[in-house]
Structure formats: C-alpha cells, structure tokens
C-alpha positions as semicolon CSV with decimal commas, in nm:
position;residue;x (nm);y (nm);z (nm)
1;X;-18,601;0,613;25,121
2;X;-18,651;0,589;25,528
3;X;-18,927;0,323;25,583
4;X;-19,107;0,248;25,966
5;X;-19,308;0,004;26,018
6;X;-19,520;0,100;26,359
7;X;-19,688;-0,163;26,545
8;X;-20,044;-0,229;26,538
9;X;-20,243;0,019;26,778
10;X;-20,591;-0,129;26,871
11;X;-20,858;0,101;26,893
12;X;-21,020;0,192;27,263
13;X;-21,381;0,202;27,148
14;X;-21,593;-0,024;27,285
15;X;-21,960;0,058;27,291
16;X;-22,058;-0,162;27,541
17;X;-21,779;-0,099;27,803
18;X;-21,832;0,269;27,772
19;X;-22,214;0,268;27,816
20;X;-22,082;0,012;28,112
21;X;-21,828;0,262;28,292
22;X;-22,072;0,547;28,175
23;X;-22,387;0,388;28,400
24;X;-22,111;0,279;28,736
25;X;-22,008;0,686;28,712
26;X;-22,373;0,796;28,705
27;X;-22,482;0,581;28,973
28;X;-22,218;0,731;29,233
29;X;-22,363;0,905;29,528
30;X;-22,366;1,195;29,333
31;X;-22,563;1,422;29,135
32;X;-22,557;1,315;28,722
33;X;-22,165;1,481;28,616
34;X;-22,166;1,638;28,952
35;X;-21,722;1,555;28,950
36;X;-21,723;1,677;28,614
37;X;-21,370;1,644;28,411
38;X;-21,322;1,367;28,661
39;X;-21,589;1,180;28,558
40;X;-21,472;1,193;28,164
41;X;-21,081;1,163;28,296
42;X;-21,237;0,828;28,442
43;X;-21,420;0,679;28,184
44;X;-21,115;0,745;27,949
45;X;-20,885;0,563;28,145
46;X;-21,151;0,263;28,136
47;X;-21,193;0,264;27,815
48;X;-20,792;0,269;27,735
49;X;-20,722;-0,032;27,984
50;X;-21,063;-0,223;27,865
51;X;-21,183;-0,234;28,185
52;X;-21,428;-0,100;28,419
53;X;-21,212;-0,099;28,695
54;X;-20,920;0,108;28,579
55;X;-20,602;0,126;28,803
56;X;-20,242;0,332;28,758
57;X;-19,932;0,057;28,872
58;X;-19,557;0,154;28,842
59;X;-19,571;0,546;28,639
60;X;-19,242;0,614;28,496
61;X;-19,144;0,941;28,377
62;X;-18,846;0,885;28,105
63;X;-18,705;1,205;28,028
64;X;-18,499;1,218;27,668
65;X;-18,224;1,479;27,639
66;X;-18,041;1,591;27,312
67;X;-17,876;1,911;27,171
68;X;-17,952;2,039;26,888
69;X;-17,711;2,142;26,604
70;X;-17,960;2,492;26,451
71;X;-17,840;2,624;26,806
72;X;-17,476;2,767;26,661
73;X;-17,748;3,010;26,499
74;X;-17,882;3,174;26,849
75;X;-18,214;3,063;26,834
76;X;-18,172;2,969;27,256
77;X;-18,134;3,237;27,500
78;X;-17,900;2,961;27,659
79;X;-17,614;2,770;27,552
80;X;-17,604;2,416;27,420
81;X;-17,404;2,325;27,734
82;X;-17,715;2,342;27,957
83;X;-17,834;2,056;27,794
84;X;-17,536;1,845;27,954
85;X;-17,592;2,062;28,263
86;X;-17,909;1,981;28,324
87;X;-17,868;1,630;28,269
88;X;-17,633;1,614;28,545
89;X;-17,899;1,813;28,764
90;X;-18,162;1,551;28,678
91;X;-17,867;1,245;28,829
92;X;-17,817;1,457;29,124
93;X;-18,238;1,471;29,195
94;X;-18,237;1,833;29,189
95;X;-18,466;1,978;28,841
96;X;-18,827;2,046;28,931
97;X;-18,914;1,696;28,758
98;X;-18,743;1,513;29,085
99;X;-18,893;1,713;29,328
100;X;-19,235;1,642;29,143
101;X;-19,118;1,238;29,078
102;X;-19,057;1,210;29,466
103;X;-19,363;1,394;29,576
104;X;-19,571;1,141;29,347
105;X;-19,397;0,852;29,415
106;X;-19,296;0,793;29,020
107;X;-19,026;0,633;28,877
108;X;-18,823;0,870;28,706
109;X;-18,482;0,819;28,492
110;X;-18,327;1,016;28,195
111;X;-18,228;0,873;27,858
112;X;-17,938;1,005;27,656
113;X;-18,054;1,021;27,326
114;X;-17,801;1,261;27,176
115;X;-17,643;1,502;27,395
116;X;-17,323;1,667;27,282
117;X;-17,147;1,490;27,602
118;X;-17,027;1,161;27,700
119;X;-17,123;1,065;28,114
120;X;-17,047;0,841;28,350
121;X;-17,252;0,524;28,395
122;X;-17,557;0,638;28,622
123;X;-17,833;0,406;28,749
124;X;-18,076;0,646;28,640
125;X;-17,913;0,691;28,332
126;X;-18,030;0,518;27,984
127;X;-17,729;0,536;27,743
128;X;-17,951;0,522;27,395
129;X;-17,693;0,806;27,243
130;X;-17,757;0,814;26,854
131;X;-17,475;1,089;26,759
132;X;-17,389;1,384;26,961
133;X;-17,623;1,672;26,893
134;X;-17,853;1,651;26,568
135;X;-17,717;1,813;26,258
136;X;-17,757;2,219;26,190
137;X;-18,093;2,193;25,975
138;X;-18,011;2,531;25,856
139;X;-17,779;2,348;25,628
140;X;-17,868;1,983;25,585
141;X;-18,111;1,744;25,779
142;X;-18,143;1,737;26,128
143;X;-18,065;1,381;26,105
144;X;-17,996;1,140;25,842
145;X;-18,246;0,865;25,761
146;X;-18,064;0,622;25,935
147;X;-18,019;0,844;26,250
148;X;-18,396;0,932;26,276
149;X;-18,479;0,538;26,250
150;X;-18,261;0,472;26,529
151;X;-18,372;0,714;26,742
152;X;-18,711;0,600;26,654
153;X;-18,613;0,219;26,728
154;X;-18,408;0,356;27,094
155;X;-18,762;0,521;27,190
156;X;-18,972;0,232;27,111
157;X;-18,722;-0,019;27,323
158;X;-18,689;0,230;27,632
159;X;-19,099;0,185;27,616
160;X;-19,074;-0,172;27,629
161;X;-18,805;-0,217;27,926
162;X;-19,003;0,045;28,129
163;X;-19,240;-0,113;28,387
164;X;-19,625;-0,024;28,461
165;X;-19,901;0,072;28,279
166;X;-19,858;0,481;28,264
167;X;-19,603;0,703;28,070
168;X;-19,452;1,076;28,087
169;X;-19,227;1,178;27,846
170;X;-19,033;1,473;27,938
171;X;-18,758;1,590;27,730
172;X;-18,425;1,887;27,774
173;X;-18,285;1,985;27,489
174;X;-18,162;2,346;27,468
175;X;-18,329;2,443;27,121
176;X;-18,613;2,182;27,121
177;X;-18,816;2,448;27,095
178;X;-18,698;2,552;26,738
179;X;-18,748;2,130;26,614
180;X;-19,066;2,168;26,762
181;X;-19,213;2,485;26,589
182;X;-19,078;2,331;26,288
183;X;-19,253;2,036;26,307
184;X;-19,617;2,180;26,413
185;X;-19,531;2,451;26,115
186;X;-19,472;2,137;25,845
187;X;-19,686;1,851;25,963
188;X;-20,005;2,054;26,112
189;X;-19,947;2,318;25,828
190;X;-19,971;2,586;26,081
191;X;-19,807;2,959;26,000
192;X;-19,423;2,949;26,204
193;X;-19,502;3,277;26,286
194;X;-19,802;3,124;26,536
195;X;-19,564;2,800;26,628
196;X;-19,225;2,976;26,759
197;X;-19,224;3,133;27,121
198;X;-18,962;3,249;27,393
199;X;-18,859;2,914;27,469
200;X;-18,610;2,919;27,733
201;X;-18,605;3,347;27,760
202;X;-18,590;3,531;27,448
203;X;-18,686;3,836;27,401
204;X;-18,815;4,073;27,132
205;X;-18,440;4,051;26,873
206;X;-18,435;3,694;26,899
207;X;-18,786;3,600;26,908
208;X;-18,756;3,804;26,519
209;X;-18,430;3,611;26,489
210;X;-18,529;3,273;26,564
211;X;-18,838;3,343;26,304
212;X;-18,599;3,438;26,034
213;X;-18,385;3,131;26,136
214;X;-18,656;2,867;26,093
215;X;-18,821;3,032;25,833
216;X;-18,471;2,949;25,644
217;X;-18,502;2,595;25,780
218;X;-18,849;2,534;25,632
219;X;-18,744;2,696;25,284
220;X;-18,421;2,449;25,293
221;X;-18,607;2,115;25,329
222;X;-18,945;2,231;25,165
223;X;-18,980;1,882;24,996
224;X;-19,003;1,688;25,365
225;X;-19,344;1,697;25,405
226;X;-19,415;1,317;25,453
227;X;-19,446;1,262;25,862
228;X;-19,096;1,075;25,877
229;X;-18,920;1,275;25,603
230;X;-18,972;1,596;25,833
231;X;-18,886;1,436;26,162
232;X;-18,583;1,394;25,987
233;X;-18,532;1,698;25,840
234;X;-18,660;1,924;26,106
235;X;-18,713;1,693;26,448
236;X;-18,449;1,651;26,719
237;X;-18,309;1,333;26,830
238;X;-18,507;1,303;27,180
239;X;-18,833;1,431;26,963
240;X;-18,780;1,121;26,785
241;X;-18,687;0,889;27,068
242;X;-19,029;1,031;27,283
243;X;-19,215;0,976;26,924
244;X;-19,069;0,607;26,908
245;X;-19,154;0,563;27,349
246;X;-19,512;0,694;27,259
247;X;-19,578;0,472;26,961
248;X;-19,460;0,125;27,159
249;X;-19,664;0,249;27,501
250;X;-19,969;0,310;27,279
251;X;-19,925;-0,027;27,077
252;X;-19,891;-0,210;27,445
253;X;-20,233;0,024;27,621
254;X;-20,014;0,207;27,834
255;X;-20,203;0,552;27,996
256;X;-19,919;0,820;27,775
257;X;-19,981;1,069;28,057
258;X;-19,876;1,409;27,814
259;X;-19,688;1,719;27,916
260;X;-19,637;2,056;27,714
261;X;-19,524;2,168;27,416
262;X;-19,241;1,938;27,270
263;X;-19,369;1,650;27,436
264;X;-19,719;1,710;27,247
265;X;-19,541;1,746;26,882
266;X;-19,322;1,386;26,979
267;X;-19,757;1,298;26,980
268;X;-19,835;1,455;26,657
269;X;-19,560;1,258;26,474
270;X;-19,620;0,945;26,629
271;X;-20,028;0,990;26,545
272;X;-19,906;1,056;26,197
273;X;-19,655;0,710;26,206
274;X;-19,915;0,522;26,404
275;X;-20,287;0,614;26,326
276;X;-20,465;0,568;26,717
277;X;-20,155;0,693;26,900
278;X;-20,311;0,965;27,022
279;X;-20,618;0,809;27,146
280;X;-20,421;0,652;27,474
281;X;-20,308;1,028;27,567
282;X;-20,407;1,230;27,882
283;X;-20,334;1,580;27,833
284;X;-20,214;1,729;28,167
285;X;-20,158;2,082;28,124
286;X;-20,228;2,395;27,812
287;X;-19,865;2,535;27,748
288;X;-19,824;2,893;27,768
289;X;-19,585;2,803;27,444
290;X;-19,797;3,003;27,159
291;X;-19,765;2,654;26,912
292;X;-19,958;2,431;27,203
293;X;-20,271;2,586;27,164
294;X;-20,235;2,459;26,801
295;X;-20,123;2,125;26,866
296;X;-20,454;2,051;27,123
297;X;-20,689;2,165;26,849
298;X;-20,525;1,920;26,569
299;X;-20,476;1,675;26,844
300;X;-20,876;1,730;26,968
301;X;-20,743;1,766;27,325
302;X;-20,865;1,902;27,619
303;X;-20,634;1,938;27,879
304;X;-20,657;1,894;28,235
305;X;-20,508;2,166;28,352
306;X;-20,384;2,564;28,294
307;X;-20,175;2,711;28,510
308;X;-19,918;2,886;28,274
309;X;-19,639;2,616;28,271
310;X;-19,310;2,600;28,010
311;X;-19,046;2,433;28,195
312;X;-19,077;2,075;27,995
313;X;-18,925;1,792;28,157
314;X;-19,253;1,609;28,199
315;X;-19,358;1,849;28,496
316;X;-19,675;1,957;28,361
317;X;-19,752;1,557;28,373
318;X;-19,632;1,505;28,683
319;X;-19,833;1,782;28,839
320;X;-20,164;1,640;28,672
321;X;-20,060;1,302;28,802
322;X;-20,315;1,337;29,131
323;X;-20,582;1,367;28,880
324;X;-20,625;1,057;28,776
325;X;-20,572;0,912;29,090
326;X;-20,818;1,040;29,206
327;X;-21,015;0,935;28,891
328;X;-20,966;0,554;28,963
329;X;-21,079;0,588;29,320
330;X;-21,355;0,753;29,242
331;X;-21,467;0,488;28,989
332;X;-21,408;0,173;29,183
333;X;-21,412;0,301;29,542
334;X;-21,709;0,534;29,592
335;X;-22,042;0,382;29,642
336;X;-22,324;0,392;29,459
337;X;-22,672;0,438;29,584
338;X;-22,769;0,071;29,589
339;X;-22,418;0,029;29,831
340;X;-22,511;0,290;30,055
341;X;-22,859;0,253;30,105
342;X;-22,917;0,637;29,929
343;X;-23,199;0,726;29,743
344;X;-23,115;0,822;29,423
345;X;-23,297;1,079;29,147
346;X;-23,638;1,105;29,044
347;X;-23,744;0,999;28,744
C-alpha cells in the first residue's frame, strides 16, 4: 500500500495577532471596512506570515505540464501534442502566463512532470519527468503507487528550490480537465455530471462523451476512495506534482497564491494529505469551469475575483497578483489617524 508522510503544517491562528492587524486596518484614515475585500485580503496575509507587517518578496509561478493517457478516448477537443506545444510556447515567452509573468514582474518557469516528449535543456525548464504521459485510467490507474509518490516527492522539492515567500501553480495538460472532474467527483463526493465541463472546446457530443468516459473511469477504480489511492487512480502527474509544491509551500508559510480549476483540485488533495494546507491559499479568480464552484464551497473560499477565466496556466493568479500588493501597502504604508493628525470616529 502507497504511504506519504506530509510535513507538519502549523496553523495561522493567532488570536492576538489578528485582533493586532484587525485594530492597525481599522485605524487607517478610513471609514471602519471602507477597502473592503482588501482589508480581509490583508489581514490574511498577516496572519499567514505571523506578522503585522506582511510583505510579498520573489513570487514564482511554476507551471507543471503532463499528458494524460484517458485522452486516446476523445475526452479533449485538442490533441495530446498541444501539451508538448505549449510547453515550447511557454520557453519561447509567448502563452498568456508570460505576458502576465512580465507585466508583474514574477518569476516564472515550467516543470516537466510527465509530458509525452523529451526537450532540450532550457533555463526555464525543470526536468522532474516521472514517465511520459499518465496511464489510460479507463483501463488501469492513472499512475502506479510508486509513480504518484514520485510525482508527489518532484512537487514538494520544486517548492523547496523555488525562492520567495509566494506561490502560483499553473499547470497544461491537454485532458487535465477529465483528472480533475474525477477527482472533485471521488474525493468531494460531488455528482460528475456537475464536475465535467468544455475544457479546452467541446461541445454538446463530447461534453455527453467525456461524461460517459469518466463515468467508466469512476466505475473501474470504485474502491480508490482514500485521498492518495484516487490521486493515483484518477489524478494526473502535474496534479500530483502541484499537490506535492502546495503541501511543502504550506509546510514552509509560503502565500499559495491559487488559480482555477485544476490548480484548486491539486488544493483539495493536498488539504486531504496535509490537514491546514488550504489555510495558506489566496483564491484569485471563480472558474467559469462548472466543478470550481464546487471546489470553493468544500474549500470555504471566496475568491478575489470573477471575470469568466478558463485558460489555466496560473493566469487567473497572476491577474489577482496586484491585489495583494496593494493589500501590503495598504497595511504598513497608509497612515492612521494618530500619523496624520485626522480626527477619527465618534464614539
């Protein structure tokens, strides 16, 4: 049987520092909750560093690629060979996650964690391959127990090498969509009927096929219902390399900074490894994919932002990035009444 042993995640509550970040927002020059969401995205990043005076230094983005083996079944409107494809695109700075990396100023590079092609050494390129493409889950597991541990390990030690104190996992993987819905539908217990959507394009035929395809999956490996036993069964290798990156940023109180859809299920597995996981995440943006809406309730999220995103990569993340910017300015650089000479409320 696959064991893991996660590392220890320490919880973020703190009474005291909370009422203490709590009492520096409200004495802003500023009506009470006048910045609103800002105010909460600011007190949440003080209580995740332990500090009152919480900063962002050195964001990465790692973005995890893998194909996926169920694909042979047409549950993509695009080939596996976009995977490599797009990997290339990423090298050459040109997928919306560059543009988005550049604008912000974040350190961005892309792991190989099991993409049905061999490349050329890249500097922006992590070589953490596992095998090349997961296993058809149709017909066995997505990965054997070995496999999934490794991936789980690869994650975990791309975490540790990665500077700074913020992380965005992104992830391309032309059927990550199917792993996904798979996972939400076993692990949150969720109907796959309300986890599957159009992924990269589908339309009406294969939205019905790619139901009937994972409802076949789910039926094959009914007995993985343990968090790691369905990773395995169901996951895809970068799901389990972003599960492994989010468990070691958590365990060192790095800001996980959290896109869409697939990125948010790589959460849900590693809150169900690593109880606390999911109490270091930011959610950036509400997925138009029909299975996020799901995921943020069983995750008790409230994202930042909806503006009808499904692209992946980490964009979604990126774009929110600003946000909490903004929210450690605004916590250690505006003044407060007593600074500025401003007469605050009646009491």
């Amino acid at each position: 049987m696959i064991t893991f042993t996660a590392p220890t995640i320490a919880t973020i509550e703190n009474n005291k520092r909370r009422q203490q970040l709590q009492q520096i927002l409200d004495l802003k020059t500023k009506p009470l909750g006048a910045l609103g969401r800002l105010e909460a995205l600011a007190l949440q990043l003080g209580m995740i560093q332990g500090t009152t005076k919480p900063h962002i230094e050195q964001p990465q983005i790692r973005v995890f690629a893998a194909d996926h083996g169920l694909t042979k079944h047409g549950t993509s409107a695009y080939p596996s060979a976009v995977t490599a494809q797009m990997v290339e695109n990423f090298l050459q700075g040109g997928a919306a996650i560059n543009v988005l990396a550049r604008q912000h100023q974040i350190e961005l590079k892309v792991v190989d964690a099991g993409v049905d092609t061999d490349f050329a050494p890249h500097a922006q390129l992590l070589d953490c391959k596992v095998r090349h493409g997961s296993r058809d889950a149709l017909t066995e597991p997505a990965m054997t127990e070995g496999e999934c541990l490794a991936a789980l390990e690869n994650g975990m030690k791309v975490a540790k090498e990665a500077p700074g104190n913020l992380l965005i996992v992104g992830e391309m993987g032309i059927g990550n969509t199917s792993a996904a819905s798979l996972l939400l539908a076993r692990l949150g217990d969720v109907p796959i009927t309300d986890c599957i959507g159009r992924g990269t394009g589908l339309d009406d035929a294969g939205l019905q096929h790619k139901h009937d395809i994972l409802t076949q999956v789910l039926a094959r490996h009914s007995e993985a219902t343990a968090p790691l036993a369905a990773l395995a069964a169901l996951g895809g290798l970068e799901v389990a390399m972003m599960t492994g990156a989010l468990i070691q940023a958590a365990s060192e109180r790095r800001i996980l900074l959290m896109d869409g859809f697939i990125a948010s299920v790589a959460l849900l597995v590693a809150e169900r490894l690593a109880p606390g996981v999911a109490q270091y995440a930011v959610f950036a943006h509400h997925s138009v994919e029909p299975g996020h809406a799901h995921l943020l309730t069983l995750l008790n999220a409230k994202p930042l932002l909806d503006v009808g995103l499904r692209l992946g990569e980490g964009s979604g993340a990126a774009l929110a990035y600003p946000l909490l910017q903004s929210a450690c300015a605004i916590i250690n650089d505006m003044a407060s009444f007593s600074d500025a000479g401003v007469s605050g409320q009646n009491h």
